[in-house]
C-alpha positions as CSV (number, residue, x, y, z in Angstrom):
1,X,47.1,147.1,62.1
2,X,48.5,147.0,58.3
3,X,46.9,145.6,55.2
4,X,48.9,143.2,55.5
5,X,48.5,141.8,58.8
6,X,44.6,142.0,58.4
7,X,42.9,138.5,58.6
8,X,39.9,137.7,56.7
9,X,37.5,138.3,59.9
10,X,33.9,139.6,60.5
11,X,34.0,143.5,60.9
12,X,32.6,143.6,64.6
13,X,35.0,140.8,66.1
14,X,38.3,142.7,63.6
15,X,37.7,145.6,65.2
16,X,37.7,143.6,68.8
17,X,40.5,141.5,68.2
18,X,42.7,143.9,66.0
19,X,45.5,144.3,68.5
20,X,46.3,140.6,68.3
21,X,47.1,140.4,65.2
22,X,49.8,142.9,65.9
23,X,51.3,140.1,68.4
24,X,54.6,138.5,68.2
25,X,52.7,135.2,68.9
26,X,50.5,135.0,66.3
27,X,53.1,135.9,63.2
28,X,54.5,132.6,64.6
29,X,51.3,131.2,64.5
30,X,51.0,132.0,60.9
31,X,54.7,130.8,59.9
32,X,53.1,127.6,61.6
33,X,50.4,126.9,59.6
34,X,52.3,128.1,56.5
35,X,54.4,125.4,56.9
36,X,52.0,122.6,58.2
37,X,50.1,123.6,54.6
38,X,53.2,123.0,52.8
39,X,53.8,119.6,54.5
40,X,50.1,118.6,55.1
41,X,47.0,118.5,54.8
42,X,44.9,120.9,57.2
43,X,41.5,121.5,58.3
44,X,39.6,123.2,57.9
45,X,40.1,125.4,54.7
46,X,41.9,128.6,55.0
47,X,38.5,130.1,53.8
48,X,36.4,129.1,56.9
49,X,39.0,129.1,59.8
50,X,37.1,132.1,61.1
51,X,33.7,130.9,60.4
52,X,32.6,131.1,63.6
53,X,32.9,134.7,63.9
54,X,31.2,135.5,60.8
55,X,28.3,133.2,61.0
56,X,27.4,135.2,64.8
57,X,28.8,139.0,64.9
58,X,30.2,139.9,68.3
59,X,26.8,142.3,68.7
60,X,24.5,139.2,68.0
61,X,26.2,136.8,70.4
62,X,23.6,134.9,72.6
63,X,24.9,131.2,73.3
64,X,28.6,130.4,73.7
65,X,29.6,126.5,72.8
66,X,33.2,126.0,73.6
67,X,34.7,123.0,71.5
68,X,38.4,121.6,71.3
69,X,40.1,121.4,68.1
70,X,38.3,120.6,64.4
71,X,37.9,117.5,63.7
72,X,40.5,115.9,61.7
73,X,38.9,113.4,58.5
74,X,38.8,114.9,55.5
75,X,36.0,117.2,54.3
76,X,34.7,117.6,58.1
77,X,35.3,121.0,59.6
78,X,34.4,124.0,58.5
79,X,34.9,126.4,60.9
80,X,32.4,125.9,63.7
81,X,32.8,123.6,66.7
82,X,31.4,120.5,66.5
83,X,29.6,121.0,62.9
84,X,30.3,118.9,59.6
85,X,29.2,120.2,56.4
86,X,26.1,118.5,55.0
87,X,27.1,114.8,53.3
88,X,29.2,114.1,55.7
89,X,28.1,111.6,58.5
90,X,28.0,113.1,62.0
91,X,30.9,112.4,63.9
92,X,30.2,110.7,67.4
93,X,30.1,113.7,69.6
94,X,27.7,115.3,67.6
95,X,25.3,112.4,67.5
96,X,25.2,112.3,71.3
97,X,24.6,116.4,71.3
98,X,21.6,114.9,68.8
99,X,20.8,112.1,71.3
100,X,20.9,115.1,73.7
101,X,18.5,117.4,71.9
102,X,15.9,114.6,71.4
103,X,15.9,113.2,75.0
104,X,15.7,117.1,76.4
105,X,13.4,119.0,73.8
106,X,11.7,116.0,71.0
107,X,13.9,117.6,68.5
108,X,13.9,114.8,65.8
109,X,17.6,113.8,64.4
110,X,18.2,115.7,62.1
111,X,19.6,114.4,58.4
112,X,22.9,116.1,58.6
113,X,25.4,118.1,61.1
114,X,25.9,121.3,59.4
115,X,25.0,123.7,62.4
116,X,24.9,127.2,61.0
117,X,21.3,127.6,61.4
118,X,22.4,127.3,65.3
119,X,25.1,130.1,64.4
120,X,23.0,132.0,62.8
121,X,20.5,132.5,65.8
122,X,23.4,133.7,68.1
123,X,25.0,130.4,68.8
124,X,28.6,131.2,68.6
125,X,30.2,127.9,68.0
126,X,34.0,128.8,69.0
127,X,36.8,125.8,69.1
128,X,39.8,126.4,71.2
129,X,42.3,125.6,68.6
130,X,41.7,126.5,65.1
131,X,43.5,124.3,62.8
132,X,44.6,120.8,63.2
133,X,46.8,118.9,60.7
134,X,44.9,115.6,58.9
135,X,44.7,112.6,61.1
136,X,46.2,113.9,64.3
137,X,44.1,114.9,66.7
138,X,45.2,118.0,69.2
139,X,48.3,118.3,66.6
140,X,47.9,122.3,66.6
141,X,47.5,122.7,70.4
142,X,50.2,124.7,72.0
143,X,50.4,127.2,68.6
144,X,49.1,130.1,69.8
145,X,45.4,129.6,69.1
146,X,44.8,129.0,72.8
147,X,45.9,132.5,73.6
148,X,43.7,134.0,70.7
149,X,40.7,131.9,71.7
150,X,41.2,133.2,75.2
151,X,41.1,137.0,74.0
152,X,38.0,136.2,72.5
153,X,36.3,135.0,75.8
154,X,37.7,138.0,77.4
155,X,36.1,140.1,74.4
156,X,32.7,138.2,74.8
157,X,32.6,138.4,79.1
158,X,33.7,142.1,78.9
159,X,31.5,143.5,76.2
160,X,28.9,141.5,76.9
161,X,26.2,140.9,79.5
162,X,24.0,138.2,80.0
163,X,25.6,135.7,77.9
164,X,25.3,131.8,78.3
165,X,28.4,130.0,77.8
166,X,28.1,126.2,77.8
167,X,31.3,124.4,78.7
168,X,31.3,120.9,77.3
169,X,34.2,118.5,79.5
170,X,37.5,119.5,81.4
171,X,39.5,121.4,78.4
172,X,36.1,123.8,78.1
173,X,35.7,123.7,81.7
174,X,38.7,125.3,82.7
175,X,37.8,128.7,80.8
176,X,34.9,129.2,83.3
177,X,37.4,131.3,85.5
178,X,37.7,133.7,82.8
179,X,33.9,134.3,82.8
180,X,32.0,136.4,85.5
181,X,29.2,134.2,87.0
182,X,27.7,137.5,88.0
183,X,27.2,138.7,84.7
184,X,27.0,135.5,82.8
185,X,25.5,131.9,82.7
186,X,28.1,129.1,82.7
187,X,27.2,125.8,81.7
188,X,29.0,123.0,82.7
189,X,28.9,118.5,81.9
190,X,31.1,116.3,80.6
191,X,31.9,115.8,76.8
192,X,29.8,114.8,74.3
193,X,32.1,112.4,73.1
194,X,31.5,108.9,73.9
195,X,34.4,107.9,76.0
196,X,32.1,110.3,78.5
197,X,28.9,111.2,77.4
198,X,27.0,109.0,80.2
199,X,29.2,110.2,82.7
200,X,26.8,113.4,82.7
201,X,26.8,114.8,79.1
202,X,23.2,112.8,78.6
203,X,20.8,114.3,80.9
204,X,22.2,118.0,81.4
205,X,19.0,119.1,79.3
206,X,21.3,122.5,78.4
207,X,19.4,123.0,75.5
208,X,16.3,123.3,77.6
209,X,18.0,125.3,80.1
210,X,19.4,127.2,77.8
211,X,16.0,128.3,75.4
212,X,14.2,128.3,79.6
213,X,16.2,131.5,79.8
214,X,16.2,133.0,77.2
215,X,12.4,133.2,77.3
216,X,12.4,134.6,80.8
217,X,14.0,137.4,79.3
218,X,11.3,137.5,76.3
219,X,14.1,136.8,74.0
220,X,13.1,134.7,71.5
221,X,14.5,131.0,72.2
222,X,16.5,129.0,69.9
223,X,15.2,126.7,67.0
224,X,17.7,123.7,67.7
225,X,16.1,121.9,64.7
226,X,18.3,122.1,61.4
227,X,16.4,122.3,58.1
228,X,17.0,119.9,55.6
């Protein structure tokens, strides 16, 4: 891979994902976003597209939550799936996952939505799509992000063992054939979001599940509370 050609990405996932940056698909990927910059605004930053893979090294992956796109008001993403940098009210989705984690575990709300303590346990908090252009939701779908996304679920069912991917609604649901039940736990409800949230989302107590397994394995479970 050249110098040139070399994203800004965590050591353990470069050396994972190197080949794709070699791709035909994703130098047209990157013509895209130069010129949706130079038209529009989009989120998040350049500096924490791949914030995700930073916060949770390949080697300390423990939790897979698969989200969409980022959100698209201003000042919201930042690089990991549902989370919103602190100041900024929580979107809906992420005050059901709060709803979620109260009703399941007693975990208080907490007073903002900036998840990287989550991240930083080995929660890697991966959206589909990386980008998305102000105000227009799904606009960077169909880009080439899907494929790279895909690669990295490939990366994390191959390299891996024991993972647990939680798969959030019918977009994230669809990836579960590209996971082996046999070596991994998959996760399945409806979105958070509130168009379907009590269709299944409330109730699917993943975060006990998930923190129920983990201790079976005398790993140490996830603290799902956020500091101040």
């Amino acid at each position: 891979m050249s110098e040139h050609a070399r994203p800004n990405l965590e050591p353990e996932w470069l050396e994972a994902l190197a080949d794709q940056f070699e791709q035909p698909y994703m130098a047209e990927l990157k013509a895209f976003l130069v010129a949706e910059r130079t038209a529009h605004a989009v989120y998040p930053p350049g500096r924490d597209m791949f914030n995700a893979f930073w916060y949770t090294p390949l080697s300390r992956v423990r939790v897979v939550i698969l989200g969409q796109d980022p959100y698209h008001g201003p000042n919201q993403a930042h690089g990991l799936c549902f989370s919103v940098r602190r100041g900024v009210p929580p979107p809906p989705s992420l005050v059901n996952i709060f709803q979620e984690l109260r009703d399941d575990l007693g975990v208080p709300r907490p007073t903002h939505g900036e998840l990287t303590h989550w991240a930083e346990q080995g929660v890697l908090l991966l959206n589909t799509v990386l980008s998305v252009r102000a105000g227009q939701a799904a606009s960077h779908q169909g880009r080439g992000w899907e494929r790279f996304t895909d690669r990295v679920i490939e990366v994390l069912n191959t390299r891996r063992e024991g993972l647990i991917f939680v798969l959030w609604g019918t977009p994230a649901g669809r990836k579960a054939s590209m996971i082996d039940g046999r070596r991994h736990l998959i996760l399945t409800a409806p979105h958070p979001s509130p168009l379907s949230a009590h269709r299944g989302f409330f109730g699917c107590r993943h975060f006990s599940r998930i923190n129920a397994v983990l201790a079976a394995r005398g790993e140490v479970p996830i603290d799902w509370s956020l500091p101040p």
